[in-house]
Steps between C-alpha positions, in 0.01 A plus 500: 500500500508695173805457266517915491433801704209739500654761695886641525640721774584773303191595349290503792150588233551111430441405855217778567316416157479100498339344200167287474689143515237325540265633194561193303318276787133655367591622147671262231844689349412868684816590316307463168279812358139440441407647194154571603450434858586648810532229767627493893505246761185661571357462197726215278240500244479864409205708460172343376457769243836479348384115389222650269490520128511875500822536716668169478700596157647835711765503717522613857576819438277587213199353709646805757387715277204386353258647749567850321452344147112463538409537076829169461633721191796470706568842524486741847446881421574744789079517575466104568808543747246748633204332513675137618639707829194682530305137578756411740409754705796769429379824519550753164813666598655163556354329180617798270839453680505160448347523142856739407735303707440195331358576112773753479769295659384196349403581194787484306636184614203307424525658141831375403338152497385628135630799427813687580266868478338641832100483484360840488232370702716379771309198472644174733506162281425194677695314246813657566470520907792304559702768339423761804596270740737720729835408705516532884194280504422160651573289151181319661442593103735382246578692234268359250216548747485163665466434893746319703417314818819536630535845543162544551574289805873687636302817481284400832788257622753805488266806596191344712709567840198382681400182324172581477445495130442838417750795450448834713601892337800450673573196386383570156776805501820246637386286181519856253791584665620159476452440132641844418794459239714770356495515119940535539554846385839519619538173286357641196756796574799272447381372189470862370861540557538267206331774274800696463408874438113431520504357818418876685235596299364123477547495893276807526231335329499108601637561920158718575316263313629173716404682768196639425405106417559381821292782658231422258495089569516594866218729456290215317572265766375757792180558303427135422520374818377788661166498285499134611505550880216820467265265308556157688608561865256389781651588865838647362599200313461305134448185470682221314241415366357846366869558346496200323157589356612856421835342261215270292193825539273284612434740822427787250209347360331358831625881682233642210247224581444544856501865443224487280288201589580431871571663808845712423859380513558493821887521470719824393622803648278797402424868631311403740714243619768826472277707675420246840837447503604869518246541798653169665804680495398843643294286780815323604678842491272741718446220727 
């Protein structure tokens, strides 16, 4: 019998989301970030590759983004955003999407780890990663870029439904939806009232920008995950184990591998996966 409760009557999310309680029976202290490894139950000692001497002294979320960093000057210009999708398997539209979403979005962020001026090259610095970390996320990263076990752990415990280790499109949306936070702008309109005479104009400025900042972490969230399921999914669903390699990047570099030395990836949700599914859909309907 626990000295506390995990769940309360009226908030009915802590009854329908339960936590990992057990995590701590396969990984010491889950609670604690790992600066450079990304462990599970699944896998309590990480990823082999994050043990190395060219990853070990970068955390979690740096190694993320490594895979798109292939000259190590630390830098990621819009064209090796490109080229890193492109050996995924994305097709061009996609990468060039993906190459503006995330060099112009993150861009900036990653800068003001040295320098408070935007980068005319819209240029993504792996030094400074941490700094574009995004709210209505999973926290699975902390925000210096570490990984914790913990949450890593809730976010199957609370949105698996199934218990089958893997997370489903639907599934993957409850969790968005789930994690989706509001960035207060009625709360930042109260404080405005304290501006005297400046609070209209200021409240014209600041209001659409609180709200354009939850739209735009919301957004990030839809495309990260989404990307994730489209490159990873086998039979509908992700694995645990294929997430947890996607937060350290490990998958990135063995996706590339098979591509080009073995037999395909034989995971991910293409256009031709699109395009059988469209005629399993019209079969079911004329019949």
């Amino acid at each position: 019998m626990r000295p506390f409760d995990l769940a309360v009557g009226n908030c009915p999310e802590t009854a329908q989301h339960r936590q990992a309680i057990f995590a701590d029976s396969v990984i010491s202290k889950p609670a604690i970030a790992r600066a450079n490894l990304a462990v599970s139950t699944s896998a309590p000692a990480g990823s082999p590759e994050s043990k190395t001497s060219e990853l070990k002294d970068y955390t979690v979320l740096q190694q993320h983004v490594l895979f798109w960093d292939r000259d190590a000057d630390g830098e990621i210009f819009p064209w090796d955003t490109y080229v890193g999708f492109r050996d995924l398997g994305f097709n061009m539209l996609f990468s060039l999407l993906a190459a503006f979403v995330i060099n112009v979005g993150f861009s900036y962020p990653t800068r003001l780890a040295l320098s408070w001026l935007p980068d005319p090259w819209f240029r993504v610095y792996v030094r400074g990663i941490h700094k574009a970390k995004h709210g209505s996320d999973t926290g699975v990263y902390d925000r210096e870029g570490r990984f914790v076990p913990q949450l890593f752990e809730d976010m199957f415990s609370k949105w698996d439904v199934h218990g089958s280790r893997s997370l489903s499109a639907v599934e993957l949306w409850s969790m968005i939806k789930g994690h989706r936070l509001a960035g207060d702008p009625f709360g930042v309109y109260y404080v405005l009232l304290s501006l005297g005479p400046l609070r209209y104009p200021a409240l014209c400025v600041i209001l659409p920008l609180a709200v354009a900042a939850d739209v735009v972490q919301w957004g990030a969230a839809f495309f990260e995950w989404g990307t994730t399921w489209l490159m990873a999914q086998k039979n509908g669903r992700v694995s645990k184990e294929d997430v947890r390699q996607t937060y350290d990047g490990s998958i990135f570099w063995k996706i590339k591998e098979a591509r080009e030395h073995g037999k395909g990836w034989n995971k991910g949700f293409g256009p031709r996966d699109l395009i059988d599914f469209g005629r399993r859909q019209y079969k079911t309907f004329v019949m």
